[in-house]
C-alpha positions as CSV (number, residue, x, y, z in Angstrom):
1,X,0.0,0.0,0.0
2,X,1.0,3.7,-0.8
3,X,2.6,4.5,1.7
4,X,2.8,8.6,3.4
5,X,3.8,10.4,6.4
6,X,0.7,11.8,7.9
7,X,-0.1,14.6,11.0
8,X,-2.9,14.0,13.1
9,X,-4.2,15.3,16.6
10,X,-3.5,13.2,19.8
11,X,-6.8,14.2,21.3
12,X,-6.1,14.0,25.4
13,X,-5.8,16.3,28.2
14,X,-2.7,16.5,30.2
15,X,-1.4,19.0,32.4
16,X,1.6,21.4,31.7
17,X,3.1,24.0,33.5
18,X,5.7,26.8,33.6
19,X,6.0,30.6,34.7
20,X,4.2,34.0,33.1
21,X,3.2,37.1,34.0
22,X,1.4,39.0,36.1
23,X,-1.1,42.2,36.0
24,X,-0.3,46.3,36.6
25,X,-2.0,48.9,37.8
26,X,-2.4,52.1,35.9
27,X,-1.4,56.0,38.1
28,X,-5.3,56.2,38.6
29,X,-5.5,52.8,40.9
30,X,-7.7,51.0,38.0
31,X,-7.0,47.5,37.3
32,X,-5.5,46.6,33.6
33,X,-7.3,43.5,33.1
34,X,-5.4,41.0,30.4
35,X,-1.7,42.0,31.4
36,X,0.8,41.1,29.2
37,X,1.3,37.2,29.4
38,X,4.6,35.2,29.0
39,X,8.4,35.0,29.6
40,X,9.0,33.7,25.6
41,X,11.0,36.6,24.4
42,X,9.8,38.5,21.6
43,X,13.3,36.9,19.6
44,X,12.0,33.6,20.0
45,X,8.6,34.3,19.3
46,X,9.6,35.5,15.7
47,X,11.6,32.7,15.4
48,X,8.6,30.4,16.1
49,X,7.0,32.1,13.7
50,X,8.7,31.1,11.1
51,X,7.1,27.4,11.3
52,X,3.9,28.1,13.5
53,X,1.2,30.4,13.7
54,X,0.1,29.4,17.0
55,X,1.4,31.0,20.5
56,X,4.6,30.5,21.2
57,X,2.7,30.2,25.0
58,X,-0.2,30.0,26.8
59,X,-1.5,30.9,30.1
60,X,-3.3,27.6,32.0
61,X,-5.9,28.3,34.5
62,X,-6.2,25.4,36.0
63,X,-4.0,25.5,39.4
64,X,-4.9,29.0,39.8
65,X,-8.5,28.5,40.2
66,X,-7.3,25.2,42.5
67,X,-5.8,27.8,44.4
68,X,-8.6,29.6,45.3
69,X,-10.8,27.4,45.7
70,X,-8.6,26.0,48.6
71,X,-8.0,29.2,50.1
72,X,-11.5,30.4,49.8
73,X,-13.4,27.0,50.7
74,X,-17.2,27.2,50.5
75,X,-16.8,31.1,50.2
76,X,-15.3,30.7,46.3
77,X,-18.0,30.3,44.6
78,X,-19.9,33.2,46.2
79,X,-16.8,35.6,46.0
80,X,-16.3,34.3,42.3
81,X,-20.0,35.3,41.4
82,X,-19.9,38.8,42.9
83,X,-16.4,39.7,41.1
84,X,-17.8,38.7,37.5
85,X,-20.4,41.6,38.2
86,X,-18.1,44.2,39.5
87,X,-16.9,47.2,38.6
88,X,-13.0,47.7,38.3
89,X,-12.8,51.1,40.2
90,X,-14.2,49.3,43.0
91,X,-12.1,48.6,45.9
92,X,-13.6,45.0,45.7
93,X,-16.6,43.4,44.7
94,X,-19.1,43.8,47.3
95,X,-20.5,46.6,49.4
96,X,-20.1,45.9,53.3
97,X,-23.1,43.6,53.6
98,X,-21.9,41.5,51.0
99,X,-24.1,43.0,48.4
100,X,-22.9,43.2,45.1
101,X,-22.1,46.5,44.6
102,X,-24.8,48.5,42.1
103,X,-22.2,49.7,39.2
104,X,-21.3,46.3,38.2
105,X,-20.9,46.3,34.5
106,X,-20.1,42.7,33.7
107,X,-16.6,43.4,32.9
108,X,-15.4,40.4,34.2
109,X,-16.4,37.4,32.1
110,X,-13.3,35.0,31.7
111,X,-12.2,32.7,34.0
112,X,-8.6,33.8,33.6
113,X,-10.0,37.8,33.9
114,X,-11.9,37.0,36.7
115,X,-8.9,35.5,38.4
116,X,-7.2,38.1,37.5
117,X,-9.3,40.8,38.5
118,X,-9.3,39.0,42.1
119,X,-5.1,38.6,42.7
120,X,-5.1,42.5,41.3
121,X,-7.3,43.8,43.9
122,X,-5.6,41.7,46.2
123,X,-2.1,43.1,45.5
124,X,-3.8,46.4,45.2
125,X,-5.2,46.3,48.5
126,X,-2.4,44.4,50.8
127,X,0.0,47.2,50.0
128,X,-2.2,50.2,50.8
129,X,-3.0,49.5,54.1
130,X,-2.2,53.1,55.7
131,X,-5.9,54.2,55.3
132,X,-7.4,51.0,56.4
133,X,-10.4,52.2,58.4
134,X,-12.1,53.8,54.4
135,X,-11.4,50.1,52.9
136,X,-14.3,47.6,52.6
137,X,-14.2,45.1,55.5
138,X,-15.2,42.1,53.1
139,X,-12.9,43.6,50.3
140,X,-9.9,43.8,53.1
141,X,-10.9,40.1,54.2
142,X,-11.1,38.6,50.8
143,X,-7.5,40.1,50.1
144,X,-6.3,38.8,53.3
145,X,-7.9,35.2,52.4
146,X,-6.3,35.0,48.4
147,X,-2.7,35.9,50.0
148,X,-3.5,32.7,52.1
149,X,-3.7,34.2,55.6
150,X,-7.7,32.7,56.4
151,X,-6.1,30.4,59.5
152,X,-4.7,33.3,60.7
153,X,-7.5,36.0,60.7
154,X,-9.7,36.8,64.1
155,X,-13.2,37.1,63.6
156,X,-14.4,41.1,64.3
157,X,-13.3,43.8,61.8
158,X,-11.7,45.4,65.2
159,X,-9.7,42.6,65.2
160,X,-8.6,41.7,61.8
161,X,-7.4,45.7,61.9
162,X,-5.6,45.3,64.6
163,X,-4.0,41.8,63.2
164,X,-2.9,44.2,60.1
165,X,-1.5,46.9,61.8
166,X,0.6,44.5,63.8
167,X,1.5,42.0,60.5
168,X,1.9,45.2,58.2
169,X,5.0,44.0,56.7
170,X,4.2,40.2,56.9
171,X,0.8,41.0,55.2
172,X,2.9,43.2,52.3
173,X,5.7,40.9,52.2
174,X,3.1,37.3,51.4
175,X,0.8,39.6,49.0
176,X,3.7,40.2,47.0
177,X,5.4,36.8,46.8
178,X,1.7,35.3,46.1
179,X,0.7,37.5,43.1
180,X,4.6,36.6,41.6
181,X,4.1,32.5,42.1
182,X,3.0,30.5,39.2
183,X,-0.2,28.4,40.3
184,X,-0.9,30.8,42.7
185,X,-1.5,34.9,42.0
186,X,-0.1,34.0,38.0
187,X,-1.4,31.3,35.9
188,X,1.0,28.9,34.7
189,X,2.9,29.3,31.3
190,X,3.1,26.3,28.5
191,X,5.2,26.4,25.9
192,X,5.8,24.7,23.0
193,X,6.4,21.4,24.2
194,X,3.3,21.5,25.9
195,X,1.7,20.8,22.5
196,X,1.3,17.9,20.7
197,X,1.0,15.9,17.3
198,X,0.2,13.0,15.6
199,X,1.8,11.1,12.4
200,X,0.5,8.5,9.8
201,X,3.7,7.2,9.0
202,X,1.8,4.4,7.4
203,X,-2.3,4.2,6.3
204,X,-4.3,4.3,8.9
205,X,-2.0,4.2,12.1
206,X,-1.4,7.5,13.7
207,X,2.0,8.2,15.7
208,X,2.9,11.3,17.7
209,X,5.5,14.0,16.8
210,X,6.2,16.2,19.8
211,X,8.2,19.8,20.0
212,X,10.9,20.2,21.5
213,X,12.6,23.6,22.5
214,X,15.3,25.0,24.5
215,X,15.5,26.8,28.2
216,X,14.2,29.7,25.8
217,X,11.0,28.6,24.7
218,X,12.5,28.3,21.1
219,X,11.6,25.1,18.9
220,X,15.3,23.4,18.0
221,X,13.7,20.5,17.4
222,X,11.2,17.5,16.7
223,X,10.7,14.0,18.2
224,X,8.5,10.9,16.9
225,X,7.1,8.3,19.0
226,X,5.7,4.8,17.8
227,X,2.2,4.4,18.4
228,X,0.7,2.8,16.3
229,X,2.8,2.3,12.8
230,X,2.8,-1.6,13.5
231,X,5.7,-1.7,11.4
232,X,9.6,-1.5,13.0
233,X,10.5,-1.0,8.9
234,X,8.7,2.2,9.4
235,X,8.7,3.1,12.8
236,X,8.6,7.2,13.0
237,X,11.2,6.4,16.4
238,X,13.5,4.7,13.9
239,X,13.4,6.6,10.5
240,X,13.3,10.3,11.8
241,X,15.7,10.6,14.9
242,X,18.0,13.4,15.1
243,X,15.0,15.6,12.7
244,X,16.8,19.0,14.5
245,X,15.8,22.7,13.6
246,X,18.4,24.7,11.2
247,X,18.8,27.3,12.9
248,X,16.0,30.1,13.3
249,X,14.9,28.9,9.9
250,X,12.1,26.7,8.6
251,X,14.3,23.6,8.0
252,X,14.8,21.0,10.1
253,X,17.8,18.2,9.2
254,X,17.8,14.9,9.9
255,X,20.8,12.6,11.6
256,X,20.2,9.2,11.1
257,X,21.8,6.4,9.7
258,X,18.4,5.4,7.8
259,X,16.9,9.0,6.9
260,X,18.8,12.3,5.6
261,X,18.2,15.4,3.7
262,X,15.5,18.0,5.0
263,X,12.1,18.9,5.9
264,X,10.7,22.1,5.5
265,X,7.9,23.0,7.7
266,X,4.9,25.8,6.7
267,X,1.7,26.6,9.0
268,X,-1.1,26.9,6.5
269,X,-2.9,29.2,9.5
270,X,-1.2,32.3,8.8
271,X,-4.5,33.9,7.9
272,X,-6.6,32.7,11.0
273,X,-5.3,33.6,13.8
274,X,-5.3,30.6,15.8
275,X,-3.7,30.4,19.1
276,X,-3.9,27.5,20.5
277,X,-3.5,24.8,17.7
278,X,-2.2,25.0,14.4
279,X,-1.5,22.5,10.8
280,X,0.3,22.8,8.0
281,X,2.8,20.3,6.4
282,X,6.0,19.4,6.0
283,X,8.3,19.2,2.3
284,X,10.8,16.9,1.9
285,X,14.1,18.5,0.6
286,X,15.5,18.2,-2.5
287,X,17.7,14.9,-2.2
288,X,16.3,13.7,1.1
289,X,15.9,9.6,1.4
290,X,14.1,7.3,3.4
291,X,15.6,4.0,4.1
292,X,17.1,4.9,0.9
293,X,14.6,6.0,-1.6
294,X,14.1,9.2,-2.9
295,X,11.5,11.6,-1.2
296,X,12.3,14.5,-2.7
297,X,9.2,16.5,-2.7
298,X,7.1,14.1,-0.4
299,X,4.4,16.3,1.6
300,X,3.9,15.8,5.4
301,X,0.5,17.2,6.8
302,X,0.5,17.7,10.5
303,X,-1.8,19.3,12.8
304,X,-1.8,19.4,16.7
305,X,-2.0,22.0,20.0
306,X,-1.6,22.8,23.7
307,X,-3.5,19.8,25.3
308,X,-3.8,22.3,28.2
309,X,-6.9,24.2,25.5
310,X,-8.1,20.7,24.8
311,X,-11.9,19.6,25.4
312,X,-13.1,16.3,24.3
313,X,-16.3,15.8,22.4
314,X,-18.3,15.3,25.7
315,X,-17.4,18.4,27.5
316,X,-18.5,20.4,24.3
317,X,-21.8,21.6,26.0
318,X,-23.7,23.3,23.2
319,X,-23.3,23.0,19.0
320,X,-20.8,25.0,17.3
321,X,-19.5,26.1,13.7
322,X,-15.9,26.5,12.6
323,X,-14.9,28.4,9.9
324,X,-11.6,28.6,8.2
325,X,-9.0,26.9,5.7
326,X,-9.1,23.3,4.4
327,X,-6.0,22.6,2.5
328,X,-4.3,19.4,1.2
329,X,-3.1,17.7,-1.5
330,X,-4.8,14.5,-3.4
331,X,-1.8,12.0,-4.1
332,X,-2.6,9.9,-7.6
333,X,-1.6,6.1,-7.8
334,X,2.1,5.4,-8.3
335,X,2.0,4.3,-11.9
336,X,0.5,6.9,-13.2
337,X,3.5,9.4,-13.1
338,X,1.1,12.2,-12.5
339,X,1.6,15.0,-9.9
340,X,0.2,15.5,-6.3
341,X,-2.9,17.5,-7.4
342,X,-3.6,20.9,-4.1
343,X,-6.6,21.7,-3.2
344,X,-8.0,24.4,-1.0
345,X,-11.4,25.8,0.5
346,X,-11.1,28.9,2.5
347,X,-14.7,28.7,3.1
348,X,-14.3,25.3,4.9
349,X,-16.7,24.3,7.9
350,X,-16.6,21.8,11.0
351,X,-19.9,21.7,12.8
352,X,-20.3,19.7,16.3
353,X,-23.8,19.2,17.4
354,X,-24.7,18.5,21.2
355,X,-28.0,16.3,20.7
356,X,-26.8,14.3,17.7
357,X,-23.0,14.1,18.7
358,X,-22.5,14.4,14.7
359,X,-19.4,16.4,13.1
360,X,-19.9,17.6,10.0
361,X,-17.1,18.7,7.4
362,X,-17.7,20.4,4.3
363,X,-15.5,22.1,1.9
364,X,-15.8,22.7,-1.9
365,X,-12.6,22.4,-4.1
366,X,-12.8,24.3,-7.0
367,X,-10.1,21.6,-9.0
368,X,-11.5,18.6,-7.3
369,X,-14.9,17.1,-5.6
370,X,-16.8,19.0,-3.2
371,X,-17.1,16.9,0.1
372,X,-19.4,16.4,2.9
373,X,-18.4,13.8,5.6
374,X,-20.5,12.8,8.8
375,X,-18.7,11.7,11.7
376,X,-19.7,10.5,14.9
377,X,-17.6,9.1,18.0
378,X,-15.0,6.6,16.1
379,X,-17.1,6.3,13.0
380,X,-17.2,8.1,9.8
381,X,-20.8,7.1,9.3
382,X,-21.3,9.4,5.1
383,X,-18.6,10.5,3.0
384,X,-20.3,11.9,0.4
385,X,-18.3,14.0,-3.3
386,X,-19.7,15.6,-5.8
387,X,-17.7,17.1,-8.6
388,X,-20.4,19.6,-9.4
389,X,-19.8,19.9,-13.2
390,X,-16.5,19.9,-12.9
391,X,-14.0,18.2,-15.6
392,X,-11.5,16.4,-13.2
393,X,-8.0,14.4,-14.6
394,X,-8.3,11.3,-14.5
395,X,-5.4,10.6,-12.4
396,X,-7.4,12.2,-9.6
397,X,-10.9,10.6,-10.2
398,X,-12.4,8.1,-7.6
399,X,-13.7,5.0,-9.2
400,X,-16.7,3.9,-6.4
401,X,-18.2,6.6,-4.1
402,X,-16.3,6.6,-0.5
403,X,-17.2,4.1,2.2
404,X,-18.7,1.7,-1.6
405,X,-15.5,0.2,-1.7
406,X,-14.9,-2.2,0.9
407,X,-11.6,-3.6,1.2
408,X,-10.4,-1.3,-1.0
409,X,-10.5,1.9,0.6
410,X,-9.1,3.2,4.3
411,X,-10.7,6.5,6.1
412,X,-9.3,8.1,8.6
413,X,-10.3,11.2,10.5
414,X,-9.1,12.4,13.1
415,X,-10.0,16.1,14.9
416,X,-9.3,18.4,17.9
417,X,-11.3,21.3,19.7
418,X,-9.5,23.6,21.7
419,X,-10.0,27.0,24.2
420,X,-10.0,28.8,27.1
421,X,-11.8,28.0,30.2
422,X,-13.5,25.0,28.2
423,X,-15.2,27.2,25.6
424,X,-14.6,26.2,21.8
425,X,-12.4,28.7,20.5
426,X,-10.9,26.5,17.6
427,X,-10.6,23.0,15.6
428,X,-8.5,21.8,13.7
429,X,-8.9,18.4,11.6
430,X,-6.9,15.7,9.3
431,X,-8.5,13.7,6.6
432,X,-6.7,11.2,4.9
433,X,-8.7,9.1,2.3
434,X,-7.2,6.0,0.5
435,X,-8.8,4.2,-2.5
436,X,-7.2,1.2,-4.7
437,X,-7.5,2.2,-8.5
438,X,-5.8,0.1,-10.1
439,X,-4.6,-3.4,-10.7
440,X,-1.6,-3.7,-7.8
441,X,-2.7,-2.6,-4.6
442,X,0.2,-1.5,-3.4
443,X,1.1,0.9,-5.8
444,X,-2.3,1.8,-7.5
445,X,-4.0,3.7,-5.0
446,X,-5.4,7.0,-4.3
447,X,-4.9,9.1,-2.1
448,X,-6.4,12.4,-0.2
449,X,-4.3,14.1,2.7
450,X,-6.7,17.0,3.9
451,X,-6.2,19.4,6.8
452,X,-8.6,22.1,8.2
453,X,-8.3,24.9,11.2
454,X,-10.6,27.2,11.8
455,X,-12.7,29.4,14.5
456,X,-15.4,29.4,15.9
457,X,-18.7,31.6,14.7
């Protein structure tokens, strides 16, 4: 069987962590919600860029809200409620009797800005104590609590001033080192290596290609595992060791005894503005070899992101569109001599719906099929073309309508959903399609290698 080197989505949730920054205040005392996030300099970042569109890091909520929810007990959830109704020239969230104050304005709607919002007032308040008697006894007490001194607090307001005045420094001092420690008063960074990807190194069996970057957040490298090739001939661990970044540039080198040349790697979501995931492919170099054949000019689709941003299919709580790019490349059977045929839809969709658990992809190719493919849990159930008029070579023409041809055709699809806070925010998705057209089966087969990012409507 053809065989091709494949990208697809490891579709888990694992957690990550790192370091990033924290929020400011502007002269006037108001909170700048959103503070600038991440120690990746802005060097590396453009260096990333030249392979990924994606963030070179992302911010993880996920011990900071552990965090509070420790420190804060059954009080969180009522302390979380008031702040994403609050005002931020506020000096907290609720008037005296625990009210919510009457100028909210909704400004706080994030999980990440709410936290925010929260360790800002906090830092905001612990170090202007002078004037303590004109604070807000439940604003002052909520600081007190998020910088982790609840055990310690008395129970009157006469006492907890008294406890300040004589802890001043102490009270300071913890605010301080809280609002700077990752997990705690910042959310955690993840980097690159925090993402991951999958490869087809043969049909139908995905294995995992994983990042790999220095103490500065800069990719210098990638790394295959064997997952499920089934074959040590073409075991991604064995063929593509030593694959290490050129450089700052797009090329990446191989050293192993089995493999050389290059690959060159291209995002193809330059124009979407994803964050969190991202696919593209890979070219193979002018004179690069495989167990010693040529592969000069194989392609390598690949798509993947920060598992941190994953949600699987049953946390997806309501239905949602995607919009963006499908782009790929349909490969014709070996004998023919013909050449890979592109094909691109910027108008592409992904829709997820909640009562159905479907996924639908559509895209329309203006030099090849349009297509419409149902999926549902490990199933592609329809895969349905239609070339709409159009006069297609017949290098590239499939000979029985998809999921007609029984042994003679593999599908596999593969697809990952990603954002903040567990909202949808983006997908991204790999197709790859094989169908035997000829006489020898393993060289008279075609092929479609199909990826698709977009965001959501």
């Amino acid at each position: 069987m053809k065989k091709s080197i494949f990208f697809t989505c490891l579709l888990a949730l694992t957690a990550c962590g790192g370091g990033s920054g924290g929020g400011t205040t502007n002269p006037g005392g108001d909170i700048i919600i959103n503070p600038s996030f991440g120690s990746v300099s802005e060097e590396v970042k453009a260096s990333n860029a030249e392979i990924l569109t994606m963030n070179s890091t992302v911010s993880d909520e996920t011990k900071r809200t552990a965090y509070l929810k420790t420190v804060f007990g059954n009080e969180y959830d009522d302390v979380m409620a008031a702040i994403q109704q609050t005002d931020t020239s506020v000096s907290f969230s609720l008037n005296r009797n625990g009210s919510v104050r009457a100028n909210g304005n909704n400004i706080c709607k994030s999980e990440r800005d709410c936290n925010q919002l929260l360790f800002d007032k906090m830092l905001e308040t612990l170090t202007n104590l002078d004037n303590i008697d004109s604070l807000d006894e439940k604003g002052v007490r909520y600081s007190l609590i998020a910088a982790g001194f609840k055990d310690a607090l008395p129970g009157n307001w006469d006492d907890i001033k008294a406890y300040i005045k004589e802890h001043a420094d102490e009270i300071k001092s913890k605010a301080e080192e809280v609002y700077e420690t990752p997990g705690q008063g910042r959310p955690e960074e993840i980097r690159l290596d925090g993402a991951v990807f999958s490869a087809l190194i043969t049909t139908g069996a995905s294995d995992i290609m994983n990042l790999k970057i220095d103490d500065e957040g800069k990719v210098i490298a990638v790394k295959f595992e064997d997952v499920g090739s089934g074959s040590s001939k073409y075991s991604p661990a064995k063929l593509y060791t030593g694959l290490n970044r050129i450089g700052d540039t797009d090329r990446f080198e191989f050293n192993s005894k089995d493999t050389s040349g290059e690959l060159i790697m291209e995002s193809y979501a330059k124009e979407l503005g994803l964050q969190y995931t991202d696919f593209g492919v890979f070219t193979a170099a002018e004179g690069t070899t495989v167990s010693g054949r040529d592969e000069s000019g194989a392609t390598i689709p690949f798509m993947g992101g920060y598992l941190a941003k994953n949600i699987s299919t049953e946390d997806l709580k309501e239905d949602v569109t995607f919009k963006g790019v499908a782009k790929g490349m349909v490969n014709p059977a070996n004998g023919t001599g013909a050449l890979d045929l592109e094909i691109e839809d910027k108008n592409a969709t992904l829709a997820f719906n909640k009562t159905t658990g479907e996924e639908t992809f559509s895209a329309s190719f203006n030099n090849w099929y349009d297509i419409k493919l149902i999926n549902k849990g490990d199933r592609v159930q329809s895969f349905e073309v239609n070339d709409m008029g159009r006069e297609i070579g017949e290098n590239y023409q499939l000979k029985n309508p998809p999921l007609n041809a029984g042994e003679n055709e593999v599908i596999s699809f593969e697809k990952g959903y990603f954002g903040d806070g567990g909202v949808p925010e983006e997908a991204v998705m790999l197709l790859q399609y094989q169908q035997h057209v000829g006489q020898s089966k393993d060289e008279e087969n075609l092929n479609l290698f199909l990826g698709f990012g977009g965001k959501a409507q």
